[in-house]
N, C-alpha and C positions, 0 to 999 in steps of 0.2 A: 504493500500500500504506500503510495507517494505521501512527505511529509505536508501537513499544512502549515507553510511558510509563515502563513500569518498565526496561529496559534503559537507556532516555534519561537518566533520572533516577540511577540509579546506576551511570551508565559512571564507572569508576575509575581509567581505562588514560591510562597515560604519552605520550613518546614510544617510540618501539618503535626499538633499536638494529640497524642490518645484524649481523646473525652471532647474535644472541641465542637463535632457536633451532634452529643449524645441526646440535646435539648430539643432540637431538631427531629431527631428520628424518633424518640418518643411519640411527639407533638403528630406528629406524619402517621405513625401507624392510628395514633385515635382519632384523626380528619380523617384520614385517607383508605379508612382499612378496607371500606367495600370492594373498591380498585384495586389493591394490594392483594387480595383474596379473590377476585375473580380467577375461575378457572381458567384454564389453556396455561400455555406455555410464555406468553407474551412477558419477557425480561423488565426488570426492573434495572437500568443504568446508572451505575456512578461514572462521572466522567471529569478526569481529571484526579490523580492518584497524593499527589506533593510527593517529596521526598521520600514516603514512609505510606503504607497503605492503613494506617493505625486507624484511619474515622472509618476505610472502604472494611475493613475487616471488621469494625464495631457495629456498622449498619446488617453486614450480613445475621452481625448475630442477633441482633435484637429484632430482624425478621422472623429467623427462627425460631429466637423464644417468643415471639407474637403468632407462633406456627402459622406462618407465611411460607408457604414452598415454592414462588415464585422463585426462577434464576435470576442469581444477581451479575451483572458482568460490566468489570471494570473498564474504561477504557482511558485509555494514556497517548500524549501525543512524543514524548520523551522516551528512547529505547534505554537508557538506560534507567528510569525510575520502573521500567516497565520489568528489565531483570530484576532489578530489587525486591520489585512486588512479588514477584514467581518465586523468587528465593527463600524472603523473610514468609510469603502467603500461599503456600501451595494449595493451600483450599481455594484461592480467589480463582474466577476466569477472569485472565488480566489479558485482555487485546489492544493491539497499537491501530488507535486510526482519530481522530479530530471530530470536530461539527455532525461530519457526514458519518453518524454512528454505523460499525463495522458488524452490523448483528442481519440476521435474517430475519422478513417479519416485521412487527413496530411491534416497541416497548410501551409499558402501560403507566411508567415511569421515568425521568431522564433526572437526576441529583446532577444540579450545575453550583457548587458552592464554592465560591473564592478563584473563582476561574478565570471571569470578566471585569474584575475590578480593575485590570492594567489593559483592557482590552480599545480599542480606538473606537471612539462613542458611534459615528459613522456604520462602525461594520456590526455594530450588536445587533442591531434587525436579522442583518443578513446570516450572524451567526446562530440566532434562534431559529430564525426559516429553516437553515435547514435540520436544527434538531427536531423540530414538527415537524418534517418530512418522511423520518423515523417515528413518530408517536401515532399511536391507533389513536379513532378518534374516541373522546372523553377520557384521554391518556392527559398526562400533565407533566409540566416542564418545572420543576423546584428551582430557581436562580437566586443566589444573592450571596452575603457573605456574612462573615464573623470577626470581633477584632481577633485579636492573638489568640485568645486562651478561652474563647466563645462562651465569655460572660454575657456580651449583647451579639446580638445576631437578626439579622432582618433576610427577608425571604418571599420572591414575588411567587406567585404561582400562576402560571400559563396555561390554558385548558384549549387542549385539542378539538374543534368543534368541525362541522362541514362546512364552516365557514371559513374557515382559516384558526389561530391562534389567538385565544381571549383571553385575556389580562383581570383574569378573575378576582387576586385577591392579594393582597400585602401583608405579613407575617411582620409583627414590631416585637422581641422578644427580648427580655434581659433577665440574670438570674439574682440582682441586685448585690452581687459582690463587689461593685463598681458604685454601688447608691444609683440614684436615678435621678436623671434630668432629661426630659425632653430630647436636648443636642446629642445627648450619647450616645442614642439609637441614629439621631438623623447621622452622624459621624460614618455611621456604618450601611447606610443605604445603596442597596444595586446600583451599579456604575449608570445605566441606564436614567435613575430616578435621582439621582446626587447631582449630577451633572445639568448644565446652560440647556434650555429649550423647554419644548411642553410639557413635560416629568417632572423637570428640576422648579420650573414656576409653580408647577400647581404643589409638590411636593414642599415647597418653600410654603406657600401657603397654608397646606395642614400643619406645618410643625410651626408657624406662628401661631394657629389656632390653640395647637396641644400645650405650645408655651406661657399660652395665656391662660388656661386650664392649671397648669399646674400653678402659676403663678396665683390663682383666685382658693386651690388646695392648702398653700401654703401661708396663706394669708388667713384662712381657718383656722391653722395650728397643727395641720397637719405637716408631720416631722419625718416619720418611719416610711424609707425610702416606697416600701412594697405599699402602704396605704396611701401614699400619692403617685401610685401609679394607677391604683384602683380608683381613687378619687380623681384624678385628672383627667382619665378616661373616661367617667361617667359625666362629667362635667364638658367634656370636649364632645361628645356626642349630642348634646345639646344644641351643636353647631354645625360639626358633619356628618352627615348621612350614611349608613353602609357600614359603621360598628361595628363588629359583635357584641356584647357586654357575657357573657357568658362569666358569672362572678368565678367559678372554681377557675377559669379560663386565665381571668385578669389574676388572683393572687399567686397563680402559679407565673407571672409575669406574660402571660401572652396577650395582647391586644393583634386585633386581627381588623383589616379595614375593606371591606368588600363593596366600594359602589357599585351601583345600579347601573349604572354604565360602563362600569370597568374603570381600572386603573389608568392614571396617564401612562405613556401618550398615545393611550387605545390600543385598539387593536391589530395584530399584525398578519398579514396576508401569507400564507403558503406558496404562491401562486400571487406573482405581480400583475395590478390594476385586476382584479378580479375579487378584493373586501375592500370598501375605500377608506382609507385613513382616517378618525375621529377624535378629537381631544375631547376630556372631561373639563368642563366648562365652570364657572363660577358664579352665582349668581350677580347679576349686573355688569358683565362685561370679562373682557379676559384678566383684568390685573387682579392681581392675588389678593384674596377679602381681607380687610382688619378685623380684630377682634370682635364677634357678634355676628359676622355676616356668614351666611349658610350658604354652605355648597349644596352646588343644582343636584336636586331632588330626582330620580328616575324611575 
């Protein structure tokens, strides 16, 4: 399989810590277990190994102990993290090949975590296209990252449709060993939704909302990082649409934001000029709302 230049050229990944993204896969198997458990054979993909296959090996297991018998199979654009893996993980299926995953079939799952964060903003579309091109439909694409030691971690999820690829849902997750602020998670946001354009404004705009939330939390007296994450959230929802509030949800640190329209900067096409492009919009105009103003309802 020929290398992909561009994955080669901008891999940005670390070494990869055991337990960094255990919060995650947890979180995954109790959303996601319908999908995870459907029958057939249809793979579950990690892609992208780091240094060390320590989170690709922790996910297998905690499939299994969720007796999930789906196959899992790694894939690596780097021949030599790819020995390593086979050597330290003889249980793994560790295959070399990029974007354009190397499986037969589509996967009913694709784990993209810390992959894209050095990735050139431009080419993300075109490097999600074609991991949707591998995913059956109402398959999904897990993208985003973790800081170092994946105390905060955020997490877009991508859902395979026959219409191309939907921007279902944004994953805001911290275990509060960092305490909690608003900015900490925003610090860690998909390259995609961090970054200058329709993502990064409208994403700018919820995290002034959420900072104002917290800021109206703190001004109660509330102090203990975990009950101003719980409280800012239910206060921030007041504002933006598409929540979850799931209390067991929020004190276990997950806020989950699912608009009606999907995440910015919409939806992405399989198949160019065949979904047309949409941004989630703000009420009254495109600039990012101040404190009190509500994102468009759908």
């Amino acid at each position: 399989m020929s290398k992909d230049p561009a994955s080669a050229r901008f891999d940005a990944r670390g070494r990869t810590r055991p337990g960094r993204l255990r919060r995650l896969d947890a979180w995954l198997l109790e959303r996601e277990g319908e999908l995870l458990r459907e029958p057939g054979r249809a793979p579950v993909v990690d892609l992208g190994l780091g240094d060390e296959p320590a989170t690709t090996r922790e996910w297998l297991g905690s499939l299994r102990e969720g007796g999930i018998d789906a196959p899992l199979i790694a894939v690596e654009i780097d021949p030599q993290r790819i020995a390593r893996a086979r050597r330290l993980a003889p249980e793994l299926d560790v295959r070399h090949g990029g974007f354009a995953l190397p499986i037969a079939g589509r996967a009913r799952l694709v784990r993209v975590m810390n992959v894209l964060r050095g990735y050139p903003a431009p080419r993300i579309p075109g490097a999600l296209a074609k991991l949707a091109a591998s995913l059956q439909i109402g398959g999904l694409i897990v993208e985003g990252r973790t800081c170092a030691y994946g105390h905060v971690l955020t997490a877009q999820l991508l859902r395979r449709t026959r219409r191309g690829l939907w921007r279902e849902a944004l994953l805001l997750s911290t275990d509060f060993a960092r305490g909690f602020a608003p900015n900490l998670i925003r610090d860690q946001l998909p390259a995609e939704l961090h970054r200058r354009g329709d993502g990064g404004v409208a994403m700018a705009s919820f995290f002034e909302h959420w900072q104002h939330a917290f800021g109206r939390a703190r001004e109660r007296g509330e102090r203990d990082p975990r009950t101003c994450f719980v409280r800012s959230a239910q206060l921030l929802a007041q504002d933006v649409a598409g929540l979850e509030l799931d209390v067991e949800a929020l004190a276990a640190g997950h806020l989950v934001w699912a608009p009606a329209r999907g995440l910015p900067p919409g939806p992405l096409s399989t198949q160019r000029s065949t979904f047309p492009h949409t941004t989630s919009r703000v009420a009254g105009g495109d600039n990012p709302p101040t404190p009190g103003r509500i994102f468009e309802r759908g």
